[in-house]
C-alpha positions in Angstrom: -14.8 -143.7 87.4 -13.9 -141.2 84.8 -16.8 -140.8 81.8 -17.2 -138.9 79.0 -18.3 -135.4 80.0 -21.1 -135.8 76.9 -22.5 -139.1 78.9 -22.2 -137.6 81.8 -24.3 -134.9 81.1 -26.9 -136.8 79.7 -27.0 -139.0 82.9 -27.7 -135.8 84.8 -30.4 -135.0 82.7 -32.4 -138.3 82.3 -31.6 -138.9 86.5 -33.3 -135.1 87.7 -36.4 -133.9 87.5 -37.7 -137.8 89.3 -36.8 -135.8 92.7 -35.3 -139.6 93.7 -32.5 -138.2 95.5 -31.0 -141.8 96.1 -31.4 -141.7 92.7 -28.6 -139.2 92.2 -26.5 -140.0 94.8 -25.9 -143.5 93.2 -25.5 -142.3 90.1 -22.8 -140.2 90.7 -20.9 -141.2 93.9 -18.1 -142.6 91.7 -17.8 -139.7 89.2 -14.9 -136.6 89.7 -16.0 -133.8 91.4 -14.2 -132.0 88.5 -15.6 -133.8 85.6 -19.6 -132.9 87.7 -18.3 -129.3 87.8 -18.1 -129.2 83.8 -21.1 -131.2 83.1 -23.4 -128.8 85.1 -22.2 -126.0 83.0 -24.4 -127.9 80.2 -27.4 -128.6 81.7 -30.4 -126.3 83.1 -29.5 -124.7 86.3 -32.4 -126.1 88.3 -30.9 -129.3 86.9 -28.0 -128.7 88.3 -29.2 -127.4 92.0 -31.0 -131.0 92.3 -27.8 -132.7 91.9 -26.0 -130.5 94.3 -29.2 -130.4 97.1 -29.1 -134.3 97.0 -25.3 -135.1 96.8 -23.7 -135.8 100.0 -22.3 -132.4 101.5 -18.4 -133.0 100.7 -18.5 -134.0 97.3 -21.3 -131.2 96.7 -18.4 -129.1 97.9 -16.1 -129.7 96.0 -18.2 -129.6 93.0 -19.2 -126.2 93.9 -15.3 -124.7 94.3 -14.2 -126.3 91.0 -17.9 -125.1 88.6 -17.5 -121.9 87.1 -18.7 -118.5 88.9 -20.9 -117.6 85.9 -22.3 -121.9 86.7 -22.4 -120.9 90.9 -24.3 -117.4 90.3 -27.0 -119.2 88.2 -27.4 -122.4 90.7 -27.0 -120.6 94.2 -30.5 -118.2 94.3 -32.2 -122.4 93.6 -30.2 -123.7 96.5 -32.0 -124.2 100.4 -30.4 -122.1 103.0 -29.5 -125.3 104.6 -27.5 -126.6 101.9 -25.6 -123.3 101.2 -25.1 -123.3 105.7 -23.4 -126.7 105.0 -21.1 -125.7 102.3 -19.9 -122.7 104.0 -19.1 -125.1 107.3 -17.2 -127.5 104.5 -16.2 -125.3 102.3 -12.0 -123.7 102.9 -12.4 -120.2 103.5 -11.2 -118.5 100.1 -13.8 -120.9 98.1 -17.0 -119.5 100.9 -15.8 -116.0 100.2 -16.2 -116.6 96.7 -19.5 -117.8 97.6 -20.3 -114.8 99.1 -20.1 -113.1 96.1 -22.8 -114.9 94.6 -25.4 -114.5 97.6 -26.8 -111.1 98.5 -25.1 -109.8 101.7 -28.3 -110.2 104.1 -28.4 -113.9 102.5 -24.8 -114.5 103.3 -25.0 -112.5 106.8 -27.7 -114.9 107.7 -26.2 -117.8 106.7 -22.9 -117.1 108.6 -25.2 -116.9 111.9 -26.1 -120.8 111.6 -22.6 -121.6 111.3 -19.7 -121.8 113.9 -19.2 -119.1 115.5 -15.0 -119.7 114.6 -16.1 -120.3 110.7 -17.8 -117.4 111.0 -15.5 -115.0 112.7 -13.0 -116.8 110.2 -15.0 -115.5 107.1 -15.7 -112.0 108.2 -11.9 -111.6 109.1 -10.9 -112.4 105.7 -13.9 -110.5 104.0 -12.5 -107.3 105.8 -9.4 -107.3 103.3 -9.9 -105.4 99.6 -11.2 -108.3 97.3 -7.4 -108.6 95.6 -5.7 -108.9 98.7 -3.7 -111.7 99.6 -5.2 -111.7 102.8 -8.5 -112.5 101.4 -7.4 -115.7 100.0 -5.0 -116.8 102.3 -5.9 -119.6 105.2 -5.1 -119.4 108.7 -4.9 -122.9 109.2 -1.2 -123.7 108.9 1.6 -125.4 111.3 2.7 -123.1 113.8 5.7 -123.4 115.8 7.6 -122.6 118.9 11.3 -121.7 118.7 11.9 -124.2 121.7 9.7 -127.0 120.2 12.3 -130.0 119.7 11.3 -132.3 116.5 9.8 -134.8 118.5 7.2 -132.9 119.8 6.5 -131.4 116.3 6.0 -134.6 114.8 3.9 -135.8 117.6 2.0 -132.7 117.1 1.3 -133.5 114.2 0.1 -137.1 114.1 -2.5 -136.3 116.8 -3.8 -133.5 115.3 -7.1 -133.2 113.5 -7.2 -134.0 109.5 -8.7 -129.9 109.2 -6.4 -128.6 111.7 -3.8 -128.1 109.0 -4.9 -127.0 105.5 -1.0 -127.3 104.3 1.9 -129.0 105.9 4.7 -128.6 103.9 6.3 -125.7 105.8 6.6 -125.8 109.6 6.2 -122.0 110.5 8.7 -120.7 113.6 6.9 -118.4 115.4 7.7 -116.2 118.7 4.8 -115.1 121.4 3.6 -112.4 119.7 3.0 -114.3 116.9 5.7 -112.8 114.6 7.2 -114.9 111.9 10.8 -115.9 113.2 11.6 -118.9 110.5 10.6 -121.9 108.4 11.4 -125.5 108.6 10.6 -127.6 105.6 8.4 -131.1 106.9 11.0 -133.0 104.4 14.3 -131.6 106.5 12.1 -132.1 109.9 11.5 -135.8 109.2 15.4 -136.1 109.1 16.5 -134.3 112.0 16.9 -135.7 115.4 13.8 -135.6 117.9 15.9 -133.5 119.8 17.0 -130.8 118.0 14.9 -127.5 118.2 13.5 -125.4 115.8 15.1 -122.4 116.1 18.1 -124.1 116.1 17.3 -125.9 112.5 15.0 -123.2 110.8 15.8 -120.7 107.7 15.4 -117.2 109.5 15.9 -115.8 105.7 12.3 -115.8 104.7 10.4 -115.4 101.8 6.8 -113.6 102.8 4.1 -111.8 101.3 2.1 -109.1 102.7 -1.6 -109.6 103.9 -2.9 -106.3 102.1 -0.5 -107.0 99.1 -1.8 -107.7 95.7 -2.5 -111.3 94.9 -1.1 -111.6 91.3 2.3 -109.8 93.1 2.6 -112.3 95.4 1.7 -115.7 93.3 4.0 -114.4 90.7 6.6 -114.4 93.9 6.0 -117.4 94.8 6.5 -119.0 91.4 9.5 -117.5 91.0 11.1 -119.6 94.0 8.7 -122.6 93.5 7.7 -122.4 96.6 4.0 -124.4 97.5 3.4 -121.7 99.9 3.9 -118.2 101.3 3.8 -117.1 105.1 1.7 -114.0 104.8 2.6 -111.2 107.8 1.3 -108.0 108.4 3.6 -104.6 108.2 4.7 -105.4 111.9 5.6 -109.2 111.0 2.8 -110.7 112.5 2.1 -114.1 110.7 -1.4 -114.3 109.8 -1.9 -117.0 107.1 -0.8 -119.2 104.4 -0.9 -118.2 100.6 -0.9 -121.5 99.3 0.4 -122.6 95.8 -3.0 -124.2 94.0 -5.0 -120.4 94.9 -1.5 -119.1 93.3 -1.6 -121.0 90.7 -5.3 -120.3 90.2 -5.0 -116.4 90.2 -2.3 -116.6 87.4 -4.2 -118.7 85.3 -6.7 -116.4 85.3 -4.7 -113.3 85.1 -2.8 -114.7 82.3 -6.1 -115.7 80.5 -7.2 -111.9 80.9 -4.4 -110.9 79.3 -4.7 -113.2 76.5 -7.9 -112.3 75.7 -7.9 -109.2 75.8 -5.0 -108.9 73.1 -8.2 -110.3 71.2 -10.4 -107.2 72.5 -12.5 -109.5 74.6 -13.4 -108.7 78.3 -14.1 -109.9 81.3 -13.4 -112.4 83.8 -11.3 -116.5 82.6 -14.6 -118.2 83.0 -14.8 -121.6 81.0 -16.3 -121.1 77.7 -18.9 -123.3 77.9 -20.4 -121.6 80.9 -21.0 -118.2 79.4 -24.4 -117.9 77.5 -24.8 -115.7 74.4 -25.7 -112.4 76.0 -22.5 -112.8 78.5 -20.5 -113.1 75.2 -22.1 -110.5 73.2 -21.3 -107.9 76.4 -18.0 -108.9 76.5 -17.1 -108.1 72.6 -19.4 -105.5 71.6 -18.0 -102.5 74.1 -14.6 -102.8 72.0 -15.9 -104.1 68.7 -17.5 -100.3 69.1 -14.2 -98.3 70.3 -12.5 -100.0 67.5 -15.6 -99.0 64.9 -15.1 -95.7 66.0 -11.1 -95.5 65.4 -11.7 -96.9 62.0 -14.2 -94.3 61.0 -11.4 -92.0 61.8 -9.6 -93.6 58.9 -12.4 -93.5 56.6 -12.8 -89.7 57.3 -9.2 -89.5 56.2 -10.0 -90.9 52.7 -12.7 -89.3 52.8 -11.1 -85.6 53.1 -8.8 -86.5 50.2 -11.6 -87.9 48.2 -13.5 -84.8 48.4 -10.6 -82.3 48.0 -8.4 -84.0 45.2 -11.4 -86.0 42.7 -8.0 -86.9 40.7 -7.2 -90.0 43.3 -10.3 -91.6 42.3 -11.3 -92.0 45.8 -15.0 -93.0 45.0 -17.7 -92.9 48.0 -17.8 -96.8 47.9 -14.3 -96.8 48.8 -14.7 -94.3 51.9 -16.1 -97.5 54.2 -13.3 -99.8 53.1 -11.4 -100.0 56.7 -14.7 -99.4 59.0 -16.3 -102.6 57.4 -13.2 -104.5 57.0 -11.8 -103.7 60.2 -14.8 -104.8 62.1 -15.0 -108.3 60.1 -11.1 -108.7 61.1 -11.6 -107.4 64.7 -14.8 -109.5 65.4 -13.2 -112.4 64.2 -9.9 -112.1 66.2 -12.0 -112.0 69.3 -14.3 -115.4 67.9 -10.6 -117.0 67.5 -9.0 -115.9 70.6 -11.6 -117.2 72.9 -11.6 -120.6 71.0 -8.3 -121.0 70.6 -7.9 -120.4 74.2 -10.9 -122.7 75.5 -9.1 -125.5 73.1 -5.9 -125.0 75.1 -7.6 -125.3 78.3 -9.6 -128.1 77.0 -12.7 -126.5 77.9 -14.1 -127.3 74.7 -13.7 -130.4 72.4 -14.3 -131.6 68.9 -17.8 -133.1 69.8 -18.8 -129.4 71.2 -18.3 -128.0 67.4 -22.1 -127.4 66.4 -22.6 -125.7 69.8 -20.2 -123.7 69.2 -20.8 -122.7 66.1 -24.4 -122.5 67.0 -23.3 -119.9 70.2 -21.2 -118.0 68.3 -23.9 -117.4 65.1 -25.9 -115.9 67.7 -23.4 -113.5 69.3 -21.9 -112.5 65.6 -26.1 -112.0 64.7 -26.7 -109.6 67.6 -23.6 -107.6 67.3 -23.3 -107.5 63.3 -27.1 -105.8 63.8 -25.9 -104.1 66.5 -22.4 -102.2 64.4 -25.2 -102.2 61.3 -27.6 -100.1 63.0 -24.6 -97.3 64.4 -23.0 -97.6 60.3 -25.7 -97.2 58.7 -27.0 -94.3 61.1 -23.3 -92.5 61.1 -23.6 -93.3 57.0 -26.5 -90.9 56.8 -26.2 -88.8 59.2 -25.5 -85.3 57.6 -22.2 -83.8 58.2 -20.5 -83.4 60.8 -21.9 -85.3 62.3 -22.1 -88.4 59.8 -21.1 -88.7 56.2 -24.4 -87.8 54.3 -23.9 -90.7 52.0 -27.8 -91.3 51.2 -29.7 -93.7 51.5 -28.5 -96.6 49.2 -25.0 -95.7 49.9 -25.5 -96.5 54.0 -27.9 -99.3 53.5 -25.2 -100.9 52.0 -23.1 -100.1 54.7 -26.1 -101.6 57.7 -26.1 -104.8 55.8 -22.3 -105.3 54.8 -21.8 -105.0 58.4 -23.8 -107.8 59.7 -22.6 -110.0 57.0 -19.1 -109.7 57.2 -19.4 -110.3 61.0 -21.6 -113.5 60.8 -18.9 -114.6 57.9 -16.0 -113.8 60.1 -17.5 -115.6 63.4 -18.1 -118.9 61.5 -14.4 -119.0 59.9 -12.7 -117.9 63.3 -14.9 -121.0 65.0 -14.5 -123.8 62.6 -10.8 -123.2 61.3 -9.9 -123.7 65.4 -11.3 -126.7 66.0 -11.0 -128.0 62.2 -7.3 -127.5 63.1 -7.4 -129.1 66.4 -9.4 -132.2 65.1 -6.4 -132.3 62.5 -4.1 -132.5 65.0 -2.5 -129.3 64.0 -1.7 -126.6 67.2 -5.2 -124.3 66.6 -2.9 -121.5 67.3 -1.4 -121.7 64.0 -5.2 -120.6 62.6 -4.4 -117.0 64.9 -6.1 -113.6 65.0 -3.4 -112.0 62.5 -4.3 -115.3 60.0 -7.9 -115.1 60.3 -7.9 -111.4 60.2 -6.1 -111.6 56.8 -8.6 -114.5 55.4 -11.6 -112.4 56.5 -10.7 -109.2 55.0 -9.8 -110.7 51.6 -13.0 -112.3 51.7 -15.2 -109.6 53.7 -14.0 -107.3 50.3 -16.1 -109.4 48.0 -19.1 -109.9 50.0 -19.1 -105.7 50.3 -18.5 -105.6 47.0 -21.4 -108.6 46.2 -23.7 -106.2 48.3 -22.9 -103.4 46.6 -23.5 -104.1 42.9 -26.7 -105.9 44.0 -28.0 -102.5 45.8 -26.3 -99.9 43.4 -25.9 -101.2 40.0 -28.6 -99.4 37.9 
């Protein structure tokens, strides 16, 4: 069954709080994994810990490797030690690291005590690497190989084994005694061969490998280069150690692609779904560059204000000083608004029927950091020289409350053009930082101005 995330997460909301477990678990047994994931991100964290405690372990599972980390660190402290013991014996080794992350190591350590002993050695063997490490995501459940195995035995191998023995199967990986990586047989070419043949005589000795203590953006980027769905990972001495398979690949370069995106907006911070992040997350992860960027502008305001001062025939008047420090930080506050929205559109992790939430979020955000810049202008507006501009009092109250205004104005444009433009049907990229920057300086002039002649005109 696939439903509407919106009914979905008013299902989860009218079916908790009953404590009917069976409840839940009929509810739900027919719904994605995925589409659960999303829906807990809007609902109440002990909302979604009672789905979780009362699904049945697997599906709980899953749920928990595709929710959001900023979604896990909220529902984990509300989850029994019994539950999180299960997911950790379920759960494929990269996603209970991640877990890890979210417990407080004496938690964790007690946790990996009640599980088995070969989970458990698993985990701390892959905790050991740095935390961008290929090794820490990599799984050391893959097909090994001897050089002398014929096919038949490989295939045979195969069907008998256990459906966890293997977390990938599309390389065979030739290996000698000591464990070092001597080739790789594709399944598809194995299938084909004759049940006689051996592997060393069939496999591709020119292989393709990543290191165990290399970075993990390095090596995904490798791998997507020659398409491959997985990468033997060996240590400096060849030893194969793992698999670096393609979907945590494919997953790190999301994410590092996302970074990079948004911080060309000046945003920070991890690619967590937008809808998972709560107004405070947001606010921290705009105002510490919203701020660098104040302060390079009032660089440029010092500059007019230096010819001001020293040649009166430019007409540089005192009004004119703050120009770029209150239009810049309309433009850059509202490239950030758009970058993140454009960006959750494209990922679809917001949609047209999530517009007044939106809106709503980002009024708050644009609120507490359009008080926050018009506290530091107006304080730098009055401060005496050198240290401010000694501009008076009128002068920099104007300044304290242009500031929040142009911000709140520039948040509301960057989040409604977006998703006006997506409801349209029109790519919301078109409405980009560079074009909302432009609208909101043109228009964050006249409120200034409006603000001005209100407060100043005698």
């Amino acid at each position: 069954m696939i439903s509407p995330i919106k009914d979905l997460v008013s299902l989860i909301e009218r079916i908790t709080g009953r404590k009917d477990r069976a409840a839940i678990r009929s509810e739900l047994k027919d719904e994605n994994p995925i589409d659960i994931a999303e829906a807990i991100t809007r609902v109440e964290p002990d909302e979604a810990a009672e789905v979780l405690e009362a699904l049945p372990i697997f599906q709980a599972a899953e749920i928990m490797v595709e929710a959001p980390t900023e979604t896990v660190k909220q529902i984990v402290p509300l989850l029994s030690d019994e539950t999180l013991a299960a997911y950790l014996d379920v759960l494929p080794m990269d996603d209970a690291i991640d877990l890890s992350e979210e417990l407080e190591p004496e938690r964790f350590e007690a946790l990996l005590e009640v599980i088995p002993d070969e989970d458990a050695e698993e985990i701390r063997r892959l905790m050991a690497y740095d935390e961008d490490a290929v090794g820490r995501v990599m799984t050391e459940h893959f097909f090994r190989v001897k050089p002398e195995d014929t096919m038949g035995q490989v295939l045979e191998d195969m069907r008998l084994a256990p459906q966890d023995k293997y977390e990938t199967i599309h390389d065979l990986f030739v290996l000698n005694e000591d464990g070092a990586l001597q080739g790789v047989l594709s399944l598809r070419r194995a299938l084909r061969l004759g049940p006689d043949q051996t592997a060393a005589s069939v496999m591709n000795t020119d292989v393709v490998t990543a290191l165990d203590t290399e970075d993990q953006e390095a090596a995904a980027r490798r791998m997507a280069r020659y398409g491959f769905f997985a990468l033997p990972v060996v240590t400096e001495a060849g030893v194969m150690v793992g698999v670096f398979t393609g979907d945590d690949a494919q997953d790190i370069l999301r994410e590092a692609e996302t970074e990079d995106v948004l911080a060309i907006g000046a945003v920070s911070g991890d690619a967590e779904p937008y809808m998972s992040l709560n107004v405070w997350q947001l606010y921290k992860r705009r105002f510490p560059w919203l701020l660098a960027l104040f302060a390079a502008e009032y660089l440029t305001g010092s500059v007019m204000r230096h010819y001001g001062q020293n040649d009166p025939s430019l007409g540089i008047q005192p009004l004119m000083m703050f120009i770029p420090l209150i239009i810049g930080a309309g433009g850059n506050s509202g490239s950030q608004v758009t970058t993140t929205i454009t960006r959750a559109l494209a990922l679809d992790e917001i949609r047209g029927r999530d517009t007044l939430a939106v809106l709503g979020k980002e009024l708050l955000v644009a609120l507490m950091i359009g008080a926050s810049l018009g506290l530091v202008g107006f304080l730098r507006a009055l401060a005496p020289t050198p240290i401010g501009w000694s501009s008076g009092w009128e002068l920099s109250a104007v300044v304290g409350l242009a500031l929040p205004s142009i911000v709140l104005w520039a948040a509301t444009v960057a989040s409604v053009l977006p998703i006006g433009a997506k409801k349209l049907g029109i790519d919301p990229a078109v409405m980009s930082a560079p074009f909302i920057t432009t609208f909101v300086d043109a228009t964050g002039l006249i409120i200034y101005f409006q603000i001005a002649l209100t407060m100043l005109n005698k």
